[in-house]
C-alpha positions as CSV (number, residue, x, y, z in Angstrom):
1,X,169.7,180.8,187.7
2,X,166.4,179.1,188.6
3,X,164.3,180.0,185.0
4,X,167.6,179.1,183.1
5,X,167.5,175.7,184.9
6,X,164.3,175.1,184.5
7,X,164.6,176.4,180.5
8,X,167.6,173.7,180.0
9,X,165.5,170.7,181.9
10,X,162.7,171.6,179.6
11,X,164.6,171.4,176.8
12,X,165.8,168.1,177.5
13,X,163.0,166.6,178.2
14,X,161.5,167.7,174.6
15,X,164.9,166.0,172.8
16,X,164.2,162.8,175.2
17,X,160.6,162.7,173.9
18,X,161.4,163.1,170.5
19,X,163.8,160.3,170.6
20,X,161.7,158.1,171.9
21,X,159.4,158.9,169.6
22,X,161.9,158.1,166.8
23,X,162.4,155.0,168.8
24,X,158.7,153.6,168.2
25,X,158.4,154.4,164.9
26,X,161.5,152.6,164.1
27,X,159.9,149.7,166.0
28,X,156.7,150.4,164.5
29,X,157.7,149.9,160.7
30,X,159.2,146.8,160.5
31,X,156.3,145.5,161.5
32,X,154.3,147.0,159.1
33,X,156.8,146.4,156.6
34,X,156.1,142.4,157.7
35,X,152.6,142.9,157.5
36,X,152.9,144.2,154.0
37,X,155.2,141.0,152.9
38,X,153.0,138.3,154.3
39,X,150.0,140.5,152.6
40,X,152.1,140.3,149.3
41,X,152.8,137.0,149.7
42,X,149.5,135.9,150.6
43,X,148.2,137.7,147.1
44,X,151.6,136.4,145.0
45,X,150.4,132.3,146.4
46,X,147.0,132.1,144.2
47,X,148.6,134.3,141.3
48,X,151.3,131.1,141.3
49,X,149.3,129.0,141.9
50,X,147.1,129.6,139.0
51,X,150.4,129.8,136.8
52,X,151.0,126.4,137.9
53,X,147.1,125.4,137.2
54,X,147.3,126.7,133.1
55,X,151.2,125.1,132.5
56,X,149.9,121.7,134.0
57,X,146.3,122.2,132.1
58,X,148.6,123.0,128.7
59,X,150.5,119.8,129.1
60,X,147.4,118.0,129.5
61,X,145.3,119.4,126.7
62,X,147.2,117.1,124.2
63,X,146.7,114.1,126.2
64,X,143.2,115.0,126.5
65,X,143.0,115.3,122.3
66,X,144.7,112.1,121.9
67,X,141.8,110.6,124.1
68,X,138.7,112.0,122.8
69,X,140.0,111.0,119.4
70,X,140.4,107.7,120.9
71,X,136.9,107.3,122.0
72,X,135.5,108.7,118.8
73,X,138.0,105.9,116.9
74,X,135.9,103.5,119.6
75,X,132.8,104.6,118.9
76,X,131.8,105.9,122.2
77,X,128.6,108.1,122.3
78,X,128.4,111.5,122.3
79,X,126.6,113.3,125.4
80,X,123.2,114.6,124.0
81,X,121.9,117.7,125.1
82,X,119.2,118.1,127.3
83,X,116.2,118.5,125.5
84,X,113.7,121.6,126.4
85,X,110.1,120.5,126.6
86,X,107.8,122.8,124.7
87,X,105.1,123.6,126.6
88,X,102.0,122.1,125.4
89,X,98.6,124.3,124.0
90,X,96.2,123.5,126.7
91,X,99.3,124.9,128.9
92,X,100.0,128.4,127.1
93,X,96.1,129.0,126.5
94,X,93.8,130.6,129.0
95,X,90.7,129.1,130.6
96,X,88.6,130.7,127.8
97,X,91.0,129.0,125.3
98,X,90.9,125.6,126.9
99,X,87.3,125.8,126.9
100,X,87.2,126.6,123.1
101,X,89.7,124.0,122.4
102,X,88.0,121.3,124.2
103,X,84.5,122.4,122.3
104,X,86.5,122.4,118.8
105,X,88.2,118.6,120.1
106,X,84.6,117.5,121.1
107,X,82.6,118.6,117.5
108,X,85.3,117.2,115.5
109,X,85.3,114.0,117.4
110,X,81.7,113.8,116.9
111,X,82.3,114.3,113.2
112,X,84.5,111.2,113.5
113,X,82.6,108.7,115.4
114,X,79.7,108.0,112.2
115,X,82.8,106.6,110.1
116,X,84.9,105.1,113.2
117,X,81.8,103.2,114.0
118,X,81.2,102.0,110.7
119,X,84.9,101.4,109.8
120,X,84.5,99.3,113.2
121,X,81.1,97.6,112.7
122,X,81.7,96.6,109.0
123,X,85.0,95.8,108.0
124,X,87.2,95.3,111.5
125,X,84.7,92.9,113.7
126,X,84.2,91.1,110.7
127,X,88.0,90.4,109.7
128,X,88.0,89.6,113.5
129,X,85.4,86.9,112.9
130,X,87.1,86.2,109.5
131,X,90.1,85.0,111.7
132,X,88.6,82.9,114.4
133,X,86.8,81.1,111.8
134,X,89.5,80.2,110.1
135,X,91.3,78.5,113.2
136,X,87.9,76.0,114.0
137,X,87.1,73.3,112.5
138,X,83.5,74.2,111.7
139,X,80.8,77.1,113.3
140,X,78.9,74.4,115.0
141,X,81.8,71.8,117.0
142,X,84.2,75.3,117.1
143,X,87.2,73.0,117.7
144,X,90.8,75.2,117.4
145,X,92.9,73.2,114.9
146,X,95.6,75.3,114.0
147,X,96.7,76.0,110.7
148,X,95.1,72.8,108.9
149,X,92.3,75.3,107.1
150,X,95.2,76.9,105.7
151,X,97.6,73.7,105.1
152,X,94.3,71.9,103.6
153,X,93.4,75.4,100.7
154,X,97.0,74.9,99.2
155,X,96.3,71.3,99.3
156,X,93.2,72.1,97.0
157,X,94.1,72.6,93.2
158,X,90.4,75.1,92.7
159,X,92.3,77.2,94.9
160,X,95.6,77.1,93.2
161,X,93.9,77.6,89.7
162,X,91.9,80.7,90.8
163,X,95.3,82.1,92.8
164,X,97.3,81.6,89.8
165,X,94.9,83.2,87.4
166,X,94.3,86.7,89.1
167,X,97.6,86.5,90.0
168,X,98.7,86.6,85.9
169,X,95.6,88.9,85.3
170,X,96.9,91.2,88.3
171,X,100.6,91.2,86.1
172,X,99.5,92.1,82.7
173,X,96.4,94.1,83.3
174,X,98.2,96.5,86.5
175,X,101.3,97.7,84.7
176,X,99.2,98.2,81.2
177,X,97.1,100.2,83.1
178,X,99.4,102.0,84.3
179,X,102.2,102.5,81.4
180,X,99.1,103.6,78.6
181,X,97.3,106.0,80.8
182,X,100.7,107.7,81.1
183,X,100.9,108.0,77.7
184,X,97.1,109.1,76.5
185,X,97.8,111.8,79.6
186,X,101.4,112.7,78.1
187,X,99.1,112.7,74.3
188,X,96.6,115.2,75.2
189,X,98.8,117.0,77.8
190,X,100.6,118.3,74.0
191,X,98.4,121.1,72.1
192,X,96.7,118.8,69.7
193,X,93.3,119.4,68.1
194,X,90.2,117.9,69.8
195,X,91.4,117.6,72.8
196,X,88.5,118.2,75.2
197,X,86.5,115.4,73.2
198,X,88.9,112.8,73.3
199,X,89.2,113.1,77.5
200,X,85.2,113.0,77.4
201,X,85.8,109.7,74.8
202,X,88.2,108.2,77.4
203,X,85.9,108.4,80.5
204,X,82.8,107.6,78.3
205,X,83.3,103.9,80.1
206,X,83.1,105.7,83.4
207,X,79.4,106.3,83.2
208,X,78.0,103.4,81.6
209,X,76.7,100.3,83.9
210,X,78.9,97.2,84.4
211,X,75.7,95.4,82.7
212,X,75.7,97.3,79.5
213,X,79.3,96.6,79.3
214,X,79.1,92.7,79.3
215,X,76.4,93.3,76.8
216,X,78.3,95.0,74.3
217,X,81.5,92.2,74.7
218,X,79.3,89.7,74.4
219,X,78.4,91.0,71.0
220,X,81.8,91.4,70.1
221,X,83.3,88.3,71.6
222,X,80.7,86.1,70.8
223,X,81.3,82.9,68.9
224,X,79.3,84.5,65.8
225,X,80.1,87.9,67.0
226,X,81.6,90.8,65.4
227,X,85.1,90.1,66.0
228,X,85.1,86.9,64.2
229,X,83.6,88.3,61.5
230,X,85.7,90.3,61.3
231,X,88.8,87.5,61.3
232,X,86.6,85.6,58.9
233,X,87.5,88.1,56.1
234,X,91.1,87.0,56.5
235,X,90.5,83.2,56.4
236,X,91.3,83.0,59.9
237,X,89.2,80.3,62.2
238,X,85.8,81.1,64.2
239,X,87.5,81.4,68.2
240,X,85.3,80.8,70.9
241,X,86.6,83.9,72.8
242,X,85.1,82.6,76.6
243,X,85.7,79.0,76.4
244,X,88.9,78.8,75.0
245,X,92.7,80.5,77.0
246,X,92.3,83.9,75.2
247,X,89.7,84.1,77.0
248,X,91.8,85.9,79.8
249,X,92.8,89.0,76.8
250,X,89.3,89.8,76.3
251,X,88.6,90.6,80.2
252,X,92.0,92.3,79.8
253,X,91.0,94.3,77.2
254,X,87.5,95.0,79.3
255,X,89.1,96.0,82.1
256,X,91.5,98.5,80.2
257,X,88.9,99.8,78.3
258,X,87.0,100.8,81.7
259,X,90.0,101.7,83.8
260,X,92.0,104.2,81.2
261,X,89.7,106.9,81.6
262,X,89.9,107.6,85.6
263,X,93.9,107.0,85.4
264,X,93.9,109.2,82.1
265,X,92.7,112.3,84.2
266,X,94.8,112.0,87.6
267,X,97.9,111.3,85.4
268,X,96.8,115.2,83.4
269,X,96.2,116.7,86.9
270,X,99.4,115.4,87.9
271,X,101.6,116.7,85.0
272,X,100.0,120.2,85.2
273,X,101.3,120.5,88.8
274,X,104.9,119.9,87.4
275,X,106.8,123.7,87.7
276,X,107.4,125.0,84.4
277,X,110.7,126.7,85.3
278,X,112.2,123.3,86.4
279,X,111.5,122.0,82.4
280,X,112.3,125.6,81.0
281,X,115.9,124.8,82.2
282,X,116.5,121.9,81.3
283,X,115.3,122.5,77.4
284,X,118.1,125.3,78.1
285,X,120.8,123.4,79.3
286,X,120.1,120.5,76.3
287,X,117.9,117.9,77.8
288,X,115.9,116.2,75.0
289,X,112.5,115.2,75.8
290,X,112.9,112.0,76.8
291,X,115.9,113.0,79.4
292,X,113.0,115.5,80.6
293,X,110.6,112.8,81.8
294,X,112.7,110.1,82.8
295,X,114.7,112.9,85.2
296,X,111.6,115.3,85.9
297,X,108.6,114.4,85.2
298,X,108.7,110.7,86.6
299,X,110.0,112.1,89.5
300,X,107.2,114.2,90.1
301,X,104.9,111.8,89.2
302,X,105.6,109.3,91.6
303,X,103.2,109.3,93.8
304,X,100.4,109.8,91.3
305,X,102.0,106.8,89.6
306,X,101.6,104.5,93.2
307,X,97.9,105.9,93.5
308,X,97.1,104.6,90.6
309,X,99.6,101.5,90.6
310,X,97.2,100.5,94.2
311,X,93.7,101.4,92.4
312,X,94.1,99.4,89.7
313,X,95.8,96.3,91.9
314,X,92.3,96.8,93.8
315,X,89.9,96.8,90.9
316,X,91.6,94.2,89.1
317,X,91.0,92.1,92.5
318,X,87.3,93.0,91.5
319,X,86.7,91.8,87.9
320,X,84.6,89.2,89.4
321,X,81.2,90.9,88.0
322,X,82.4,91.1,84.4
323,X,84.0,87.6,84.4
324,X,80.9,86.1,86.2
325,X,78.3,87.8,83.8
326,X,80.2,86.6,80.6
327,X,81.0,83.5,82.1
328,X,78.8,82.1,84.8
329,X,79.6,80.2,88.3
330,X,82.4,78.0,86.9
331,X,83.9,79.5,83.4
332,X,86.9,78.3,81.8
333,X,89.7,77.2,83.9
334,X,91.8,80.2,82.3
335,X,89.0,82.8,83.6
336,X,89.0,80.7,87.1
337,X,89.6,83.9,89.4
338,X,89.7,83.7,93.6
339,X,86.4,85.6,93.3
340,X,84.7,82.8,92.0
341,X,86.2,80.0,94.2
342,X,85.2,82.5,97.4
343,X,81.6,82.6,96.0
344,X,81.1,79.1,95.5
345,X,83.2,77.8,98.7
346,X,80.2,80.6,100.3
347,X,77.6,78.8,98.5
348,X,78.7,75.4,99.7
349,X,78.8,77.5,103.4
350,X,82.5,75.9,103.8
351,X,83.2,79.2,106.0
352,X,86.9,77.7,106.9
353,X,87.9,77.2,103.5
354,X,86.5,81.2,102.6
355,X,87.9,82.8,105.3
356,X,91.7,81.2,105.3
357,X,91.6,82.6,101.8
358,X,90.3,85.8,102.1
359,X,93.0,86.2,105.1
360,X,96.1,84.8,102.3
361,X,94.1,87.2,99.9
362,X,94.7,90.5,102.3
363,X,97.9,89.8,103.6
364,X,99.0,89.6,99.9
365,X,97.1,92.6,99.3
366,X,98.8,94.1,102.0
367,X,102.6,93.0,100.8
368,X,102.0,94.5,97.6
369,X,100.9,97.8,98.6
370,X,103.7,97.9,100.6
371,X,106.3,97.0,97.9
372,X,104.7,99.7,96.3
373,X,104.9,102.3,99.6
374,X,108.4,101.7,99.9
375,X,109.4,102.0,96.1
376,X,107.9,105.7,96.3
377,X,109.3,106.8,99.4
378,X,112.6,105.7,98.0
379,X,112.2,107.2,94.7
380,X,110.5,110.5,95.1
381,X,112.0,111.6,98.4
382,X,114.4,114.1,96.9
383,X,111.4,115.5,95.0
384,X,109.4,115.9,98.7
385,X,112.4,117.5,100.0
């Protein structure tokens, strides 16, 4: 009876455990099933919240359109990027490199420094002096006075004569300079027969000495001279070509006559440089030849056409030495140039009177060019690009 007793109280105490087993994990699941919810919900909140993030960023982006384009109606300024600095040579080089580069910096500086110095020495200290002499009364009181040196040269009719007469020699001479050594260059640019002779013909003038060339005007122009010999044949009147106003044609026609040559040439170099495929179209599509260079060629000749526009502004400003050699100190009133006043204001040593006009004479030198400048970087930028 004992062992059965014992087998039943065994038994009982096995079901007991086992239901109180079952008892805990009953307890014990709900709580992990809480666990799991508040970990769910924890993971649902930033998964709703980013819903409610993208539907409020949606309803915004048209708002946000309507002000940029808003601003932009405004004007406001876009935000410029930041720029990257590249790094510099000296920093991507080695020390040998730096070394070399300062060497190479160093010789060609000292390549330099002769025509620095004598840029400096000879033309800008002396425009410096040029100035401050034109603001004193005289070199010896040196009393500032302003701008009565200049007020008193427009005041003075030499001055006005000589401005006004290389100012009309500058018009006609300049442009004919430039318009007929287009058109010997366009000439002998064609296949024509003797063509090498004639450019040697043109630049003949080139090499021969300003003096010889006064010498055979004179000859020509002369008052018994060739030319009115010639007109004599006709019944036309003896003209004293120097003392008379067509006195100004004949150094026209000089300084034509000397100046064609050198244009001539860079005006050939120029049109050889034009591409041939460029004018090989346009014959094919129709384009006569005067369509051709008013479209093409003129284009591409631009800058040869200011080089030569400033050369000949500059060495018309220097027919002085023909003029004076034909002429003498005081010619003609029509062949009264600014050279002439500057050399006899410099004889009289009236230094204010000289230097106030050689400063009106650069600046206008200066204006012109820059006309000039302007009128080829407006025209021929297209053909640069």
């Amino acid at each position: 009876m004992r062992w059965k007793d014992l087998r039943e109280s065994k038994k009982e105490s096995i079901i007991n455990e086992k239901e109180a087993a079952v008892k805990k994990n009953e307890e014990v699941k709900p709580e992990k099933k809480n666990e799991e919810t508040a970990a769910e919900k924890q993971e649902q909140k930033p998964e709703i919240k980013k819903e409610k993030i993208k539907q409020e960023e949606i309803k915004q982006e048209p708002k946000a359109q309507k002000k940029v384009k808003n601003t932009t109606k405004k004007g406001v300024k876009k935000e410029k990027k930041p720029k990257i600095k590249k790094p510099r040579a000296d920093e991507t080089l080695s020390k040998r490199g730096r070394r070399e580069l300062r060497k190479a910096k160093a010789v060609s500086a000292a390549f330099l420094a002769p025509s620095l110095i004598g840029v400096l020495v000879f033309f800008i200290l002396p425009f410096i002096v040029i100035i401050y002499y034109s603001l004193i009364n005289n070199p010896v009181q040196r009393e500032f006075v302003g701008l009565d040196n200049f007020i008193k040269l427009f005041q003075n009719y030499s001055f006005k004569t000589a401005a006004y007469n290389t100012l009309r020699f500058s018009l006609v001479s300049v442009p004919l300079a430039v318009i007929l050594s287009l058109l010997l260059a366009m000439g002998l640019n064609c296949k024509i027969p003797m063509q090498s002779k004639l450019r040697s013909f043109f630049l003949s003038p080139m090499m021969v000495p300003v003096a010889s060339i006064v010498l055979i005007w004179q000859v020509l122009f002369h008052y018994n001279g060739t030319v009115n010999g010639f007109l004599a044949q006709f019944g036309i009147e003896k003209i004293d070509w120097m003392k008379s106003p067509e006195g100004i044609w004949v150094v026209v026609l000089l300084f034509l006559w000397k100046n064609l040559g050198y244009n001539m040439i860079l005006f050939l170099a120029a049109l050889n440089n034009i591409p041939n495929d460029i004018l090989e179209v346009a014959r094919v599509e129709g384009a006569g030849p005067i369509r051709q260079f008013f479209s093409i060629k003129l284009r591409y000749l631009s800058s040869t056409i200011l080089f030569v526009a400033i050369m000949s502004l500059i060495n018309s400003f220097k027919i002085f030495r023909e003029v004076y050699l034909l002429s003498g100190d005081v010619p003609y009133e029509s062949l009264y140039m600014l050279q002439h006043y500057m050399n006899n204001t410099f004889a009289s040593l009236d230094y204010q009177k000289l230097s106030a006009a050689a400063i009106i004479m650069a600046i206008v030198m200066v204006l012109i060019i820059g006309v000039l400048f302007f009128a080829d970087d407006k025209y021929g930028k297209d053909v640069e690009e």
